[in-house]
N, CA, C and O of each residue as an XYZ file, in Angstrom:
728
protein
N      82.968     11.760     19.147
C      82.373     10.916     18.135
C      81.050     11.491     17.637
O      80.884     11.443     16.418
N      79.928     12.111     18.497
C      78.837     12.130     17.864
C      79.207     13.680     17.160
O      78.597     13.958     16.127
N      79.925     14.410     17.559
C      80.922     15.729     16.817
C      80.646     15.193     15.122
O      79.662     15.461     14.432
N      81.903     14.328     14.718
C      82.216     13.923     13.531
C      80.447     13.630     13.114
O      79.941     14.521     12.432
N      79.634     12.567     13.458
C      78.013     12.300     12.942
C      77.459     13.534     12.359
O      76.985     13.668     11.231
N      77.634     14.764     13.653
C      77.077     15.996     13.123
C      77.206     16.506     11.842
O      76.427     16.718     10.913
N      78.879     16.704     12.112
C      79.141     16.882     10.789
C      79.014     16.604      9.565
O      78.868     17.446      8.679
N      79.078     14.895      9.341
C      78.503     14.296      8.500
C      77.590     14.278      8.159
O      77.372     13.962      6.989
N      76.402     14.677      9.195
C      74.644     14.575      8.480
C      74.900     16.552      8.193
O      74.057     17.082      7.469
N      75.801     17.277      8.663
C      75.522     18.590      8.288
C      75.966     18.977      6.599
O      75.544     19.752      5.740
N      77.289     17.736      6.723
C      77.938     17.734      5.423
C      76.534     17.239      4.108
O      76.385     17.722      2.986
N      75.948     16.472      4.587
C      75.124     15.431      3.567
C      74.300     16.444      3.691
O      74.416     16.795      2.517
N      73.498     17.278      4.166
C      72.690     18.253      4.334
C      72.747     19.322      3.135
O      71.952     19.628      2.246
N      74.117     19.786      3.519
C      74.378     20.730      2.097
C      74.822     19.999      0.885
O      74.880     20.660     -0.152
N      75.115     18.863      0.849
C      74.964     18.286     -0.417
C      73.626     18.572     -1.156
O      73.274     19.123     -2.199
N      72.942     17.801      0.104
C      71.175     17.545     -0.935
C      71.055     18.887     -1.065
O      70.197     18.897     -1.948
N      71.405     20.673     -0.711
C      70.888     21.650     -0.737
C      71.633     21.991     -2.296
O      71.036     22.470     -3.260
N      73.273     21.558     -2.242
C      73.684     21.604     -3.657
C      73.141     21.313     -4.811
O      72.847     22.113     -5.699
N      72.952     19.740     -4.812
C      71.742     19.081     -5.511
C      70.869     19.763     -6.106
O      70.932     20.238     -7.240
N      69.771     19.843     -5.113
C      68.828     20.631     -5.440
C      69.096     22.102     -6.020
O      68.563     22.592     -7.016
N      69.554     22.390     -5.612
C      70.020     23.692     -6.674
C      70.253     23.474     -7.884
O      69.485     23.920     -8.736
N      71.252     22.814     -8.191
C      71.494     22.238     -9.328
C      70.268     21.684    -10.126
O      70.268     21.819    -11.349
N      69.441     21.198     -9.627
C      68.633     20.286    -10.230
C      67.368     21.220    -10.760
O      66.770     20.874    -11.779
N      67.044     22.218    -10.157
C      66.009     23.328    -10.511
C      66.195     24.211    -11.824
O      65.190     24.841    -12.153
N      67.016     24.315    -12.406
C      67.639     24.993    -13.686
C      67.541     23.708    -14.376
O      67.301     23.974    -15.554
N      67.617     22.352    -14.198
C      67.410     21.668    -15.299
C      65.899     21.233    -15.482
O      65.530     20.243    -16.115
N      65.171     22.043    -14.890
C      63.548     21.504    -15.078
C      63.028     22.852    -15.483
O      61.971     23.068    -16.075
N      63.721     23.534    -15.169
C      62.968     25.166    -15.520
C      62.211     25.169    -16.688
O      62.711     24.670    -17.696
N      61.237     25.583    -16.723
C      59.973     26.009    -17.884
C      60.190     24.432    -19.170
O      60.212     24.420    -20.400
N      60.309     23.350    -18.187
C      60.393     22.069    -19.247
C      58.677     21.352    -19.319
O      58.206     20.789    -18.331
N      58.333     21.414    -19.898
C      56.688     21.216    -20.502
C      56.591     19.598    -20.323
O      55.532     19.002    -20.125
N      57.495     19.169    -20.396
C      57.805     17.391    -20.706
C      58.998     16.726    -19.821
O      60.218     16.884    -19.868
N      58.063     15.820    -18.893
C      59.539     15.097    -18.221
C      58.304     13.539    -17.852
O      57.105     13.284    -17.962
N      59.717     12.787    -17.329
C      59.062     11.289    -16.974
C      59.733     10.803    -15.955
O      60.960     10.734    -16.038
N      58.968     10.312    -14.642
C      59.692      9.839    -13.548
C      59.994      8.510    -13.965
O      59.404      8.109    -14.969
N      60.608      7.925    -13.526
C      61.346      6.494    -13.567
C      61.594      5.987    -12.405
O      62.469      6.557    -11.752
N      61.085      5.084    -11.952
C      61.683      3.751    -11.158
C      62.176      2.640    -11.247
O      61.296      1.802    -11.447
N      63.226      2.197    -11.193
C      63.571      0.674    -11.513
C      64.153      0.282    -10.406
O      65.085      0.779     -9.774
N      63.141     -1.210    -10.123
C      63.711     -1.684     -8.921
C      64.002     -3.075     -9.804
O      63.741     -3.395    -10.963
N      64.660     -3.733     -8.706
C      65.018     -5.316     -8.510
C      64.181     -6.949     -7.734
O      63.650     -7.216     -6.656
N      64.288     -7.220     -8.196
C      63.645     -8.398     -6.957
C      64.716     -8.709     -6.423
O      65.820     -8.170     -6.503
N      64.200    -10.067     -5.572
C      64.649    -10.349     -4.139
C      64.858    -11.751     -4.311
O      63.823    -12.394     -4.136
N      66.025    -12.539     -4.643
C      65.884    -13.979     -5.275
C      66.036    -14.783     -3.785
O      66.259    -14.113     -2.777
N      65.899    -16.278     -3.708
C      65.654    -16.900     -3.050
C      66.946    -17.836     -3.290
O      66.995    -18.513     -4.317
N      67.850    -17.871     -2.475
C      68.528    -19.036     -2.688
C      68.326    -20.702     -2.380
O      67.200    -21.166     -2.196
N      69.333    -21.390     -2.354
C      68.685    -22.804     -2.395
C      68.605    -23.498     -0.835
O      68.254    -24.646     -0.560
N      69.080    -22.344      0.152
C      68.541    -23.175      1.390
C      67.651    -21.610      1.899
O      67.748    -21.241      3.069
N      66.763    -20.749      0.819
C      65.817    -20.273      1.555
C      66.398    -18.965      2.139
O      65.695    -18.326      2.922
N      67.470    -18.580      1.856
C      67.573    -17.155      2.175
C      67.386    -15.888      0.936
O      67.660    -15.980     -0.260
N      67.016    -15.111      1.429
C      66.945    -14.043      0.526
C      68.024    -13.394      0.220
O      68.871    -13.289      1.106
N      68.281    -12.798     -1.084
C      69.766    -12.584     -1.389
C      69.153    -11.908     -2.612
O      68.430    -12.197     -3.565
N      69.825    -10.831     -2.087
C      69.645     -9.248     -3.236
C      70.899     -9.027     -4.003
O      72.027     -9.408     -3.688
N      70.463     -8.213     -5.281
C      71.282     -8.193     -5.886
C      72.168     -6.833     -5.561
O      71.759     -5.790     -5.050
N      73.699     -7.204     -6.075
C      75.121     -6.387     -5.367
C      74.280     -4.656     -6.340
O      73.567     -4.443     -7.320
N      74.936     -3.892     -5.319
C      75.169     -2.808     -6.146
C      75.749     -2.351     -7.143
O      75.273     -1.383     -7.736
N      76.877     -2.935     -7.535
C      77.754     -3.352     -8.703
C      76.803     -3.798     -9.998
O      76.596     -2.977    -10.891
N      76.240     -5.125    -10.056
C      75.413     -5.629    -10.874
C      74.215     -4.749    -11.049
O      73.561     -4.925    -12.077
N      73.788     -3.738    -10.122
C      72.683     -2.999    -10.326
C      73.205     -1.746    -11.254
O      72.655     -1.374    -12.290
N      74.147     -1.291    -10.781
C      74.675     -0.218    -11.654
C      74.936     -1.351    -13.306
O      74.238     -1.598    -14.290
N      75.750     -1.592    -13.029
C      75.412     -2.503    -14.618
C      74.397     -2.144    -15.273
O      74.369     -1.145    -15.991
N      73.214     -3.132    -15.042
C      72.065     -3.190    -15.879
C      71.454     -2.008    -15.783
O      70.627     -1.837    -16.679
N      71.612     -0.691    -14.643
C      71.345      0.535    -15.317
C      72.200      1.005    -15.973
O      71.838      2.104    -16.393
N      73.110      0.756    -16.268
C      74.389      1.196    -17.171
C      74.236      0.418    -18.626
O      74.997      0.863    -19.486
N      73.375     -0.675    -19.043
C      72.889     -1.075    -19.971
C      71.694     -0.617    -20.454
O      71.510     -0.488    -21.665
N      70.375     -0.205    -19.152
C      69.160      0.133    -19.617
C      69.476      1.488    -20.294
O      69.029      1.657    -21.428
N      70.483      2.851    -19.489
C      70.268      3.893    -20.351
C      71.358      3.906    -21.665
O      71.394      4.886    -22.409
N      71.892      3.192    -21.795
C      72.691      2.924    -23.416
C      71.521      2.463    -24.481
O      71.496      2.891    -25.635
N      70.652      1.628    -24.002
C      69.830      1.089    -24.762
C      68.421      2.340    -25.342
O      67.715      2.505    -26.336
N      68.599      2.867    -24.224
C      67.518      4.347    -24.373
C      68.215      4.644    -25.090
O      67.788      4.471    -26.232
N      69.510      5.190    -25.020
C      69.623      6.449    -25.631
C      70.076      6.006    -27.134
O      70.347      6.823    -28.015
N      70.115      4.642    -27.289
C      70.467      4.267    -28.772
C      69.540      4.199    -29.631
O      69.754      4.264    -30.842
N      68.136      4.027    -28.991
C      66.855      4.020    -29.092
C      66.484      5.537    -29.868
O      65.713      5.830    -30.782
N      67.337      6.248    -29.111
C      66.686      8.030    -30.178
C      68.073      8.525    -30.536
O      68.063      9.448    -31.351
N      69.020      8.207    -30.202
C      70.321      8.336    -30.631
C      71.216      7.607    -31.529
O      71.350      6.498    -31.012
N      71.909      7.662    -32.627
C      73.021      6.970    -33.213
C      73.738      6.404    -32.437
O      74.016      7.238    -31.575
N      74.489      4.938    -32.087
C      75.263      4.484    -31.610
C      76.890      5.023    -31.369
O      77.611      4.491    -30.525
N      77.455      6.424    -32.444
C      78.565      6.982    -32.692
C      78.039      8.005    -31.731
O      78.891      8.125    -30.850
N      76.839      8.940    -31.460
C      76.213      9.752    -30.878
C      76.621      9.214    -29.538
O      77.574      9.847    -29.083
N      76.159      8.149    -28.692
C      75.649      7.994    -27.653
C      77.328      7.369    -27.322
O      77.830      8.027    -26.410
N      78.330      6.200    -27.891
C      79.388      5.738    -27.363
C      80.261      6.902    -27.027
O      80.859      6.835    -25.954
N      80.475      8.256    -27.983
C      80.994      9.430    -27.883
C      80.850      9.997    -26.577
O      81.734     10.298    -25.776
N      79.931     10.071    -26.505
C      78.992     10.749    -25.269
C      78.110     12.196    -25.848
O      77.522     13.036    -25.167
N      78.262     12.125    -27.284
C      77.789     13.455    -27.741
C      76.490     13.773    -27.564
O      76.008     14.900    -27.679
N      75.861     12.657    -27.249
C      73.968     12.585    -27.452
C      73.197     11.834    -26.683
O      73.476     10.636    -26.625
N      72.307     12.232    -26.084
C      71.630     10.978    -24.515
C      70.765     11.900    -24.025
O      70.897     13.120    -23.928
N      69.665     11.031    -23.661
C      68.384     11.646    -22.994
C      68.633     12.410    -21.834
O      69.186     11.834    -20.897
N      68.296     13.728    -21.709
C      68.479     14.651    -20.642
C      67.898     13.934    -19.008
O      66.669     13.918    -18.939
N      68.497     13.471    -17.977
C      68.072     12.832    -17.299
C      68.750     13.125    -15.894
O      69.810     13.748    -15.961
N      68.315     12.783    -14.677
C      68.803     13.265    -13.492
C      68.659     11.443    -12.759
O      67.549     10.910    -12.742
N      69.619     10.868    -12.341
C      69.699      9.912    -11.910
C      70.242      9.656    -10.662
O      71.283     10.085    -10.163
N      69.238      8.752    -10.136
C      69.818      8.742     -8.469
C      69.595      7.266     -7.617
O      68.485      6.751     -7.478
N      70.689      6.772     -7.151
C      70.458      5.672     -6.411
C      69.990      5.911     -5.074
O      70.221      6.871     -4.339
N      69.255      4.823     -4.865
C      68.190      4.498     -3.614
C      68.741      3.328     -2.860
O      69.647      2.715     -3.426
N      68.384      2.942     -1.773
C      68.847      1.636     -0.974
C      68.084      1.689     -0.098
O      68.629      1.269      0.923
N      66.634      2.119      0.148
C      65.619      1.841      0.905
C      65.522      2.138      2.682
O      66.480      2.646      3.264
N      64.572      1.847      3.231
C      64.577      1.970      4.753
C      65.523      1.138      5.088
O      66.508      1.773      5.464
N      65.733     -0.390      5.140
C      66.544     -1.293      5.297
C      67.998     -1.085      5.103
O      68.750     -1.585      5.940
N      68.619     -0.252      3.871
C      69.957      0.116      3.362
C      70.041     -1.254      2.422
O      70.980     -1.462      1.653
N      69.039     -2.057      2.583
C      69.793     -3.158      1.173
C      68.496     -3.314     -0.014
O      68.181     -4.263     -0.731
N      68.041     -2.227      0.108
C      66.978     -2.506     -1.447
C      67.505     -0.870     -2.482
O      67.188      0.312     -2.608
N      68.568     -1.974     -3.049
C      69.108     -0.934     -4.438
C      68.194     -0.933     -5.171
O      67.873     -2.046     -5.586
N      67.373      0.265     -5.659
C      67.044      0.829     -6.887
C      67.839      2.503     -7.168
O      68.710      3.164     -6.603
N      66.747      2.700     -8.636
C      66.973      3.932     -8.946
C      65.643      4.572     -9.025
O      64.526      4.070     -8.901
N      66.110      6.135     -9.325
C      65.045      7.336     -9.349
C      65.704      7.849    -10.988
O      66.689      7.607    -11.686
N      64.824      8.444    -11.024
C      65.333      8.742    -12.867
C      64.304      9.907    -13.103
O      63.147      9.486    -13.143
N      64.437     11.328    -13.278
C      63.619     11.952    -13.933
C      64.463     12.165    -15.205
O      65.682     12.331    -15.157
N      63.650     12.151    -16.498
C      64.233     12.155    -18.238
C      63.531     13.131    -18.537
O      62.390     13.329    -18.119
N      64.278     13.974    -19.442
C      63.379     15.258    -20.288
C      63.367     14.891    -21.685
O      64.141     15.509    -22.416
N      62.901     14.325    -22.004
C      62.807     13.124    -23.371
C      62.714     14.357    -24.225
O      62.369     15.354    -23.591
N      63.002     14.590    -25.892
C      62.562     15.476    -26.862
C      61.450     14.884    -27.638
O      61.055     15.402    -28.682
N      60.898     13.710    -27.097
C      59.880     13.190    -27.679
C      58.443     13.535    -26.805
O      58.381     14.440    -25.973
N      57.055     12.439    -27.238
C      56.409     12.670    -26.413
C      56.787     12.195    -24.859
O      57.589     11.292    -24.623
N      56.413     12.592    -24.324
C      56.557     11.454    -22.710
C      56.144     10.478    -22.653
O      56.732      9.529    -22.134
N      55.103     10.430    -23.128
C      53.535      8.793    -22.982
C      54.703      7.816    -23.726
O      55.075      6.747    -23.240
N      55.132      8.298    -24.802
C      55.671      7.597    -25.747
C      56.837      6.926    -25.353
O      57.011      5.709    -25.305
N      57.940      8.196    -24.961
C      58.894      7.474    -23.941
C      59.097      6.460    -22.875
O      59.899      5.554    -22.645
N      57.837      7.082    -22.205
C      57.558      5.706    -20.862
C      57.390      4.516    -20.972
O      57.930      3.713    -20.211
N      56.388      4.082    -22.213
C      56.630      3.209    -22.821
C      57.611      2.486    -23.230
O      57.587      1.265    -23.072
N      58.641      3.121    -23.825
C      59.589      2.710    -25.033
C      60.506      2.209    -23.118
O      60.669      1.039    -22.770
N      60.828      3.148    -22.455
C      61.545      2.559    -21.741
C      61.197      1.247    -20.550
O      61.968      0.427    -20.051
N      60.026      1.407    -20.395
C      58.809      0.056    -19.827
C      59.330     -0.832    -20.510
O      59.725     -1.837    -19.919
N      59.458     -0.751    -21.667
C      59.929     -1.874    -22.637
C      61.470     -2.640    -22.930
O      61.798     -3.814    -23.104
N      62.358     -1.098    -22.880
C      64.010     -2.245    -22.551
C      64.077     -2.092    -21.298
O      65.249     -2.087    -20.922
N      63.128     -1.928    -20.251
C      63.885     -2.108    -18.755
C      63.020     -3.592    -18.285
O      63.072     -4.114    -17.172
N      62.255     -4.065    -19.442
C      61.638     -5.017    -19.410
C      62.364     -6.576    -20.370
O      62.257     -7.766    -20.074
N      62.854     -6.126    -21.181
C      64.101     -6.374    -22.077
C      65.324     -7.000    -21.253
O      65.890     -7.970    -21.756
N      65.739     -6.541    -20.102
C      67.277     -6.770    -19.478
C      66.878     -7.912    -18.323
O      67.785     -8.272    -17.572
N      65.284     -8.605    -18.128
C      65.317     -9.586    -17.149
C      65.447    -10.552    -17.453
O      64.517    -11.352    -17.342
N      66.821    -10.969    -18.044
C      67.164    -11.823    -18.234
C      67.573    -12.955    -17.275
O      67.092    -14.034    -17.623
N      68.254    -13.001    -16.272
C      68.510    -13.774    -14.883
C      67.527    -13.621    -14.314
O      67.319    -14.680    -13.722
N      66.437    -12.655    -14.026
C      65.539    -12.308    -13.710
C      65.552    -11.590    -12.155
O      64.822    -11.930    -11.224
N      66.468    -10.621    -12.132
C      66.684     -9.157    -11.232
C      65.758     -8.868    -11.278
O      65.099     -8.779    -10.242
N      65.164     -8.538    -12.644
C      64.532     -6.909    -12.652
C      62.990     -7.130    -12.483
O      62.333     -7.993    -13.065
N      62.506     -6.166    -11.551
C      61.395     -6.165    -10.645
C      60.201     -5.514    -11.487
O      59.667     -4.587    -10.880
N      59.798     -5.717    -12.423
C      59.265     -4.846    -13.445
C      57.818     -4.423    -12.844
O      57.469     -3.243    -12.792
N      56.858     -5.701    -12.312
C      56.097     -4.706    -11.797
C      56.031     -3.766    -10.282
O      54.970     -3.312     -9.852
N      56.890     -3.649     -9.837
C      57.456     -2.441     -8.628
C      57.819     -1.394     -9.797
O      57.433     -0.256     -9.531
N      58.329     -1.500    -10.759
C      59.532     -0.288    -11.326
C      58.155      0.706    -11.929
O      56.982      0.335    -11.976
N      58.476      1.493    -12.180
C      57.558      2.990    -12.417
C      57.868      3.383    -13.644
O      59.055      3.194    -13.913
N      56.981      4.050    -14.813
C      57.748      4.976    -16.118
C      55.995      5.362    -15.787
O      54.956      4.715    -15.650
N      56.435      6.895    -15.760
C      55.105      8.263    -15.730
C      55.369      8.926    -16.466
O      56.574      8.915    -16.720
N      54.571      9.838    -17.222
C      54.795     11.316    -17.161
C      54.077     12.430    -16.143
O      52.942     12.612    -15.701
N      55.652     13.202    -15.996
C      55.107     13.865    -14.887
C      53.825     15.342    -15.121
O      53.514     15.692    -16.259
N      53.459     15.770    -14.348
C      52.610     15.935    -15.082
C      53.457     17.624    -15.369
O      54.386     17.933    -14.623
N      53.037     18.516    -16.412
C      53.469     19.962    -16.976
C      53.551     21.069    -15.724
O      54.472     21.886    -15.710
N      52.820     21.053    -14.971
C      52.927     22.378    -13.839
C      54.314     21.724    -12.944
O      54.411     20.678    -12.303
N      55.157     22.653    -13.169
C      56.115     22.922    -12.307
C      56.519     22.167    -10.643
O      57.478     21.620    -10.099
N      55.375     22.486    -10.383
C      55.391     21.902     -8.938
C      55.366     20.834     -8.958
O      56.348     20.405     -8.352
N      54.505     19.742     -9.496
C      54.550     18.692     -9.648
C      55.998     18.355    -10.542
O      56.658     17.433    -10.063
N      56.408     18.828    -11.451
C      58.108     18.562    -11.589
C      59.097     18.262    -10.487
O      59.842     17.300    -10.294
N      58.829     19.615     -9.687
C      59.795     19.929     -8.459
C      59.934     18.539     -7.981
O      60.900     17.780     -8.067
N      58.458     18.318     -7.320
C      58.339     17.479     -6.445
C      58.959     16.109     -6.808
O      59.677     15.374     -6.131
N      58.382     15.942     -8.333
C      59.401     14.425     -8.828
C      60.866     14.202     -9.081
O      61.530     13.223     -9.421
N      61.147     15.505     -8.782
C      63.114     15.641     -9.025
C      63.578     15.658     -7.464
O      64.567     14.980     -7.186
N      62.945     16.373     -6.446
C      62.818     16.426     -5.627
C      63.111     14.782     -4.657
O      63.869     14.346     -3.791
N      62.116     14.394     -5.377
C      61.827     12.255     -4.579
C      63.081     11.485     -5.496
O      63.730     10.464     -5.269
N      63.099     12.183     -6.307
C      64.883     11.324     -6.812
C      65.681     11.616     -6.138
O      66.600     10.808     -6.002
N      65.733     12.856     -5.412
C      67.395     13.230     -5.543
C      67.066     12.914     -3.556
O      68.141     12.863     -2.958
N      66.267     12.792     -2.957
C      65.799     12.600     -1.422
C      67.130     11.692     -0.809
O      67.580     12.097      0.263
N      67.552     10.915     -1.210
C      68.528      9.884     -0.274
C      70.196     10.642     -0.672
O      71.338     10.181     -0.669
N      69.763     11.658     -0.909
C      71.326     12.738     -1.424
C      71.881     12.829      0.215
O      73.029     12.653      0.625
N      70.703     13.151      0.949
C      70.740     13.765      2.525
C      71.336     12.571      3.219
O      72.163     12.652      4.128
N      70.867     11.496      2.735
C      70.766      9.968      3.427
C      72.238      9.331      3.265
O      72.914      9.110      4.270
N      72.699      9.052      2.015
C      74.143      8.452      1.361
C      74.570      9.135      1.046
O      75.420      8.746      0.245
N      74.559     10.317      1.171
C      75.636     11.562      0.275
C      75.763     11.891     -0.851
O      75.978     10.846     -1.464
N      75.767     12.968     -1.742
C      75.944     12.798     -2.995
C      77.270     11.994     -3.269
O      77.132     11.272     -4.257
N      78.222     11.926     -2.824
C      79.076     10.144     -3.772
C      78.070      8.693     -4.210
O      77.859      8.083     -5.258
N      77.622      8.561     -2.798
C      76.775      7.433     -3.208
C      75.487      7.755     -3.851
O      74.959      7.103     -4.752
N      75.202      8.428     -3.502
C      73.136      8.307     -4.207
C      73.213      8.984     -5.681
O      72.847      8.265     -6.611
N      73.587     10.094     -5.935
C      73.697     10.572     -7.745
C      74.868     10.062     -8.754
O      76.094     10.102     -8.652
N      73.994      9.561     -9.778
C      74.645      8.885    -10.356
C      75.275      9.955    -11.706
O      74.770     10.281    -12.780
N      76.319     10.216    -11.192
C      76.998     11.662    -12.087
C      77.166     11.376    -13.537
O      76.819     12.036    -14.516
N      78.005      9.821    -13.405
C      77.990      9.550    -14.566
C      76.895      9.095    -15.928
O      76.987      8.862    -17.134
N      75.817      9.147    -14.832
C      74.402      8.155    -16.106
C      73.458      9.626    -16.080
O      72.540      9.696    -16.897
N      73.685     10.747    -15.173
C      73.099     11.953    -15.481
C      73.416     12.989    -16.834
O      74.564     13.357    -17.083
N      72.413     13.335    -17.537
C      72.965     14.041    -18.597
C      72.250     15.675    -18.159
O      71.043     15.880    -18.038
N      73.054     16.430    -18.023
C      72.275     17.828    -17.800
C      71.343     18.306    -19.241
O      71.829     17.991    -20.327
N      70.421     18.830    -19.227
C      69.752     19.895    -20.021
C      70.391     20.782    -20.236
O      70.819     21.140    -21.333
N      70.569     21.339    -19.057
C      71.738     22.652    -19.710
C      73.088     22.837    -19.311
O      73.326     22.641    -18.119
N      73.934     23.142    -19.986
C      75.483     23.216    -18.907
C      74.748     23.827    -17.138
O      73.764     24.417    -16.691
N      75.940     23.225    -16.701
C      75.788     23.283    -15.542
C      76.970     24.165    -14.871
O      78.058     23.600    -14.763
N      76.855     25.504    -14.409
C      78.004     26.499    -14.330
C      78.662     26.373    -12.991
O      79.623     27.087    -12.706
């Protein structure tokens, strides 16, 4: 039994090493990027327990927040296609505990960054409607231009790759590469 564990944390090991590989060619010599956090709150039910929201419903409303981005600098024929969408590296989180779903998000916006962070502060502020969304926990930066400090913020997204594996933690489908990916 602890055989198979090995394996599994050796397997998840070279994932995050895949990952990261992958993920270094899409930041290469990029002048402009923006970390992202979006978390959730923690609702209270009616005899007093705490009760988080499903992972299902979380993917949702990030599956609404980046449609809404990308319609935001994109044509709606652009973005339903899939022809056009903010260059972005996306990754689910589930905390020390395993039950606090958020996301990690670095975006290579073609706009300014300041500008972006904003604009997305704003529909991820937009979707608390039931009132999930944790707006002041959630994060929009720009990261800053030297490299290293890039690394490091693609780096803290893609961290729970090692933890849940890349099936669970990267979100393949809400990631848009910068550049083909060979």
């Amino acid at each position: 039994m602890k055989e198979n564990n090995w394996i599994s944390a050796k397997q998840k090991l070279q994932e995050q090493e895949a990952v990261n590989t992958w993920l270094f060619p899409q930041i290469k010599d990029n002048p402009k990027a923006v970390f992202l956090t979006l978390k959730f709150r923690h609702k209270q039910t009616a005899t007093k327990q705490k009760e988080d929201i499903s992972i299902q419903h979380a993917q949702r409303l990030l599956r609404i927040f980046l449609r809404k981005l990308d319609m935001h600098y994109f044509s709606e024929r652009a973005v339903t296609k899939r022809l056009a969408g903010v260059p972005r590296m996306v990754f689910q989180h589930m905390g020390a505990g395993g039950d606090n779903v958020h996301y990690h998000m670095v975006a290579i916006p073609h706009v300014d960054p300041s500008e972006f962070a904003k604009q997305a502060d704003i529909l991820w502020k937009s979707l608390d409607t039931y009132g999930w969304i944790d707006h002041n926990n959630s994060w929009f930066e720009k990261v800053g231009s030297d490299y290293e400090e890039l690394k490091d913020a693609t780096l803290y997204a893609a961290r729970e790759v090692r933890k849940l594996g890349a099936e669970n933690s990267w979100m393949i489908f809400q990631t848009i590469p910068r550049i083909p990916s060979i």
